[in-house]
C-alpha positions, 0 to 999 in steps of 0.5 A: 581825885586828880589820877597822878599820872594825869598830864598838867598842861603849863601851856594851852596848845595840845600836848601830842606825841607828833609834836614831841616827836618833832621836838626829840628829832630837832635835839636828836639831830646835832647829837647824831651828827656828832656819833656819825662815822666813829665821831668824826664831827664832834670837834666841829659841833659847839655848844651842844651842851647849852642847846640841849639843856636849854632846850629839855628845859624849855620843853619842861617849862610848856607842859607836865609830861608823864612821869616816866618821860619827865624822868628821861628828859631830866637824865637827858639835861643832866647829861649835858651840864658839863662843858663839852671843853673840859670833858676828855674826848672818850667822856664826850664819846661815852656821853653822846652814846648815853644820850642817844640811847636815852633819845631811843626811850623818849622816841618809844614812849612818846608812841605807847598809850600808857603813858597817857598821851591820849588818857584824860583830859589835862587839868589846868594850872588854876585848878585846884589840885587834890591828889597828895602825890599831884600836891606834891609835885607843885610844891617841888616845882622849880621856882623858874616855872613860877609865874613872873620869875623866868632864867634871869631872876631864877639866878637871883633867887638861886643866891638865896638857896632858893630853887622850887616853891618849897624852898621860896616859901621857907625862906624866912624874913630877916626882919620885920618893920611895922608899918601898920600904924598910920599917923595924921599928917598933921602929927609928923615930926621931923626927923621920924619915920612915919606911914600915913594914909592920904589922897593925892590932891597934885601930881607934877612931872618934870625934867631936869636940865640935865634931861637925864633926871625925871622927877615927879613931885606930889602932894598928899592931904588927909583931913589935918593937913600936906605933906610932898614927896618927891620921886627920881628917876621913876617915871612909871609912877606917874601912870600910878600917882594920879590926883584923886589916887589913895596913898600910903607912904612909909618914910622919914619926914623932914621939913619942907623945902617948899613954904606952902607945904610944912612937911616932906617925906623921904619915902622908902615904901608906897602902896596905892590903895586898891579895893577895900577888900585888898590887904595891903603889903608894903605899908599899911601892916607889919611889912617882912624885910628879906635878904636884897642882891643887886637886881633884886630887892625885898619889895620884890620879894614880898610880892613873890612871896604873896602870889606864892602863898595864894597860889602854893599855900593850900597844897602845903602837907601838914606832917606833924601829927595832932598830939605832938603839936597840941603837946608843944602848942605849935600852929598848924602848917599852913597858918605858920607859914602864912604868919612868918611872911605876913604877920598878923596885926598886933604880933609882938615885934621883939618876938618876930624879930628874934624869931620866937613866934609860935610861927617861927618855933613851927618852922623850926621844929618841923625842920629839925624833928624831920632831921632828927627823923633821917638821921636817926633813919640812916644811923639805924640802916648803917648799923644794920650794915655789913662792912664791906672793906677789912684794914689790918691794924697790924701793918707795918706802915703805921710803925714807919709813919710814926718813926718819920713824923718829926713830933709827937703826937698829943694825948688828946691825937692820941686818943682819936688815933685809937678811936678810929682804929677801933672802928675801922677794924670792928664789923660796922662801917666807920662814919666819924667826925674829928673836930679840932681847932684850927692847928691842932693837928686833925690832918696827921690823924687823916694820914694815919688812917689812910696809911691804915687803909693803903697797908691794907690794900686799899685807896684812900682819898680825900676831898677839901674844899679849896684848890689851894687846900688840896695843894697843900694836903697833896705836897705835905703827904707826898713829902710824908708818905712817899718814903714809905712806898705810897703813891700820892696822886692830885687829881684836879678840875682843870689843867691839861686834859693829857695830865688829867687823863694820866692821873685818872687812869692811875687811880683807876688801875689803883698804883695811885693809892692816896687820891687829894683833890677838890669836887674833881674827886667826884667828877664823871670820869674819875673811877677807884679801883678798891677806895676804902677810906674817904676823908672829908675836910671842912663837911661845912663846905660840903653838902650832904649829896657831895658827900655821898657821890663820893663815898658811892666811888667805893665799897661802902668805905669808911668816912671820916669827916674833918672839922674846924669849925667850933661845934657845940656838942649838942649841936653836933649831935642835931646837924652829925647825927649820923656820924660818930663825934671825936674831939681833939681838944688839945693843941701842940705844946708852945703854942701861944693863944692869937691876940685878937684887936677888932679897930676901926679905920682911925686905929688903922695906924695902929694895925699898920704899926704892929704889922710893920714890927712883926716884919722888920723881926723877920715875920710874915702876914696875910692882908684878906679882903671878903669877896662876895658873889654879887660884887666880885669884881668890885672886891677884886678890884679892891684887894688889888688896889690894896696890894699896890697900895700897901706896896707904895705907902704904908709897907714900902720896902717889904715885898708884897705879893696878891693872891686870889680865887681868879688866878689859874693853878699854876699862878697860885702855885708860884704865889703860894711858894715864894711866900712859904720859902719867904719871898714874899712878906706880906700876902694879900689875898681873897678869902682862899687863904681861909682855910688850910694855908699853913705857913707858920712864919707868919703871924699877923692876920688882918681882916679888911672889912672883917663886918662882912664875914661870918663868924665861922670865916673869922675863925678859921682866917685867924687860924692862919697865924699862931702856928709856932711859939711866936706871939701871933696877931688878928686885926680885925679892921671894920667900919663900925666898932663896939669892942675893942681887944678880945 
């Protein structure tokens, strides 16, 4: 049994308090300097969040600390995460003072014996380990510290959600191919992909003329005959393909273009075969396939993957209890997850593929039935909760707002009106979530609520997902709710730091009472003096944890969730649990449903002409181009481009304008406005306009390369359109085409 507060050495020098001691005085040294004199040196010190954090994560990344120094170390890092740029001088201040307090712990535990510095001697990585809680700490181990990982491939595999072991190892494999099926040479067919198994019996290097190409050229054999493969531009595999060296090759065959040789192999995958007792695990099996990025490849992965499983898999906690898999004839853990990354021969490949193996339904069950667990946990706890906030229904406020709106409201907003009145005046904390179609009017819902909330002598705030969204909710309550004496403030993530100081001293002081704005909202720095209700807009682009922070800003407010994301009911109540779920399912009268076309590029014309009609009727469109993480300045490129043009060919005499996430505040401000007052006729955009611009002129929503978004995007970009009695268009342009109208 391994004491859980043994030291885990990562590296082999000794793990001293004087040594660390030396650490603490070199980090301490810039951030005492910075304090000294009332800070009078803090403008001259740079960088001193990226040294800290880097060097609190190297020091993390030498060895295991006890658990209470780890802790300090981490705190320190966090403290330093923010960009000393965009913090006010008095949050600079207050941070180096917090650091130096937590400096003063790490100096006094580093010299107290009960931390274990001089306790037993530390067990090496390679050991195994027993203890559950010493178990647990290596399945939580960020996946930086993984052998052959390090910082750069660490921001490679954080695109894929993944940051410790765990999350690694329940990344599932988009697909399989099984490549466990070795074909005679002698049997290829052209134009068929195939993996063989083969000696290298001719191994030849050579240049091109060029001198910028390498090309190694092999010829495999078995016992029915030849096949040559040719490699480009990998040179290092001439150390590996070497004559006498046992293949495999998984690839396309296609006739040779050498006589001698009948056959020659465009090779996708290749394995050398090591000893007989080494499974292979690029060929040669049924082979996972992974979700690639640009400089990390699914090859790549496998391996990861492989020295995971033999280093971390025996430490995974089996949760489910015996006669609850028994009863639903689900695989233990370990084995689960072993067979989702490395399937066993003879699994069926239509069940790995749509993910029905009883590894795959495991995975899912454990997930789901751990979050039914926690939810139903939190449900149970806020139930037990004793509201802290008290909204008076009789306010007066509510009577104004309804008497200003220049609508009526739907039965079906009527409805939820009355639903979120009654829980915000009974003794339980409110936690629901209003879900509607895109245009059917949840936002005047929110403002009804946070006028409750303000009449009754409270903040309330609201966070959306976007800065343009945040603008837009900002400029239509101000416009609603500042004829009845309310105080609507922004609060933003940029900007000038005097502005951001004004507001914030107004939502701190409480004269701003309706506080609008992206994650600033939750930033350090931003304080409310009496928040009673947050509203969150689209929860599918927040996390839980964001969520929380910024209903922690309050007394236990009430929380209602915004959603327009199309959610099944028995959805909602697996992924919502905690929250209680309200449907506006009807739309304003007059509304006329958005006419779908999903075209190819040679139906462009086609699209080009039903956007250039709806201009010359006085109408506006949008022209959306994806943008995607790993190539955004390539999609940049391409949707200016495709401003211009537009401008120049197809749209010439209608005014064009660009948008996108790269422009500052102020620019997207000006652009937003000359399209809303008309200016502007046709916006082309990134995907910030996919959730929350409203400007019900326009009517034609196209969507470049419409294959590259989820259907959730889709949804909410042809939300942007049918805002008004007028026919509206979706034109979705794609580079592959099955359908047609839907």
């Amino acid at each position: 049994m391994i004491r859980s507060d043994a030291v885990i050495r990562r590296s082999s020098e000794p793990n001293s308090p004087e040594q660390f001691q030396r650490w603490l005085d070199l980090v301490a040294r810039p951030i005492e300097f910075a304090t000294r004199d009332a800070f009078a040196h803090l403008p001259t010190v740079k960088n001193l969040n990226r040294f800290v954090s880097s060097q609190v994560m190297q020091a993390l990344s030498d060895r295991v600390y006890p658990r209470a120094i780890e802790a300090a170390l981490l705190q320190l890092r966090g403290l330093f995460l923010e960009d000393q740029q965009r913090l006010l001088p008095e949050d600079q201040q207050r941070r180096l003072q917090e650091a130096g307090v937590l400096l003063g712990v790490l100096r006094k535990a580093a010299h107290d014996p009960a931390q274990g510095w001089n306790g037993p001697e530390p067990v090496a990585l390679s050991e195994p380990v027993i203890d559950g809680t010493s178990s647990r700490l290596w399945w939580e181990q960020p996946i930086r510290f993984v052998k052959g990982v390090g910082p750069k491939r660490t921001m490679l595999l954080q695109r894929f959600g993944i940051e410790t072991v765990e999350d690694a190892l329940w990344t599932v494999p988009w697909r399989y191919e099984d490549r466990s099926v070795m074909t005679p040479i002698g049997q290829l067919v052209p134009g068929v992909q195939a993996s063989i198994c083969g000696v290298i019996v001719r191994s030849e290097a050579k240049k091109a003329r060029s001198r910028r190409l390498t090309i190694l050229d092999i010829v495999v054999e078995d016992s029915t005959g030849r096949l040559q493969a040719v490699f480009f531009n990998q040179s290092f595999l001439e150390q590996l393909f070497t004559v006498g060296t046992s293949i495999m090759l998984t690839g396309r065959v296609v006739v040779g273009a050498q006589g001698w040789v009948a056959m020659r192999m465009e090779v996708a995958q290749y394995e050398v075969i090591g000893s007989e007792t080494e499974a292979p695990l690029h060929v040669g099996r049924i082979v996972p396939v992974y979700h690639e990025t640009k400089g990390w490849t699914s090859r790549q992965m496998r391996g990861l993957m492989k020295s995971l499983l033999d280093t971390h898999l025996a430490e995974s906690q089996e949760l489910l209890p015996v006669p609850l898999r028994a009863r639903y004839r689900l695989p233990p853990i370990q084995q689960a997850i072993q067979d989702v990354h490395f399937p066993q021969f003879g699994t069926d490949g239509g069940q790995l593929d749509r993910g029905i193996t009883p590894a795959h339904r495991r995975l899912a069950f454990e997930e789901l039935f751990l979050l039914q667990l926690a939810l139903a946990s939190r449900q149970r706890t806020m139930k037990e909760e004793i509201k802290q906030v008290s909204f008076n229904s009789k306010t007066p406020l509510l009577g104004k707002l309804d008497r200003t709106l220049p609508f009526e409201l739907t039965a079906a907003q009527e409805r939820v009106n009355r639903e979120i009145l009654s829980d915000m005046t009974s003794h339980k904390p409110m936690n629901r979530l209003v879900q509607g179609d895109v245009g059917s009017g949840k936002t005047i819902v929110a403002v009804q609520a946070m006028v409750l909330a303000c009449g009754s002598g409270y903040q309330a705030a609201l966070m959306a997902p976007t800065e343009i969204l945040a603008e837009q909710h900002y400029w239509t309550m101000k416009g609603l709710l500042e004829p009845l004496g309310l105080s609507v403030a922004l609060v933003r993530g940029g900007g000038r730091a005097a502005a951001r100081k004004t507001i914030r001293e107004q939502v701190a002081s409480g004269a701003a009472q309706i506080v609008i704005g992206t994650h600033a909202v939750i930033q350090q720095g931003v304080t409310f003096a009496k928040l009673g209700l947050a509203v969150v807009d689209e929860q599918h682009r927040f996390g839980v944890l964001q969520r929380k922070t910024l209903i922690e800003k309050g007394y236990k407010p009430d929380v209602l969730v915004l959603t327009a994301t199309p959610i099944p009911r028995t959805l909602a109540m697996t992924v919502y649990g905690d929250l209680d779920v309200s449907v506006i399912d009807q739309m304003p009268p007059g509304r006329k449903p958005v006419r779908t076309f999903l075209l190819s590029g040679s139906q462009r014309g086609r699209a080009y002409q039903i956007l250039r009609d709806e201009l010359r009727n006085g109408r506006q469109a949008y022209v959306v181009y994806p943008l995607v993480e790993e190539s955004e300045k390539t999609d940049l490129q391409a949707a200016m481009q495709g401003a211009e043009q537009l401008q120049a060919d197809e749209l010439a005499g209608f005014r064009v304008g660009l948008l996108h996430g790269r422009m500052k505040s102020e620019e997207k401000e000006r652009i937003m406005a000359s399209y809303k007052n008309g200016e502007i006729q046709v916006l082309v955009s990134t995907t910030v306009v996919e959730v929350g611009v409203d400007v019900s002129n326009a009517t034609v929503m196209m969507i470049e390369h419409a294959e590259r978004f989820g259907l959730a995007q889709l949804h909410q970009l042809r939300g942007r359109v049918g805002r008004s009695g007028h026919q509206s268009y979706c034109l979705l342009m794609a580079s592959w085409v099955s359908g047609g109208k839907g």
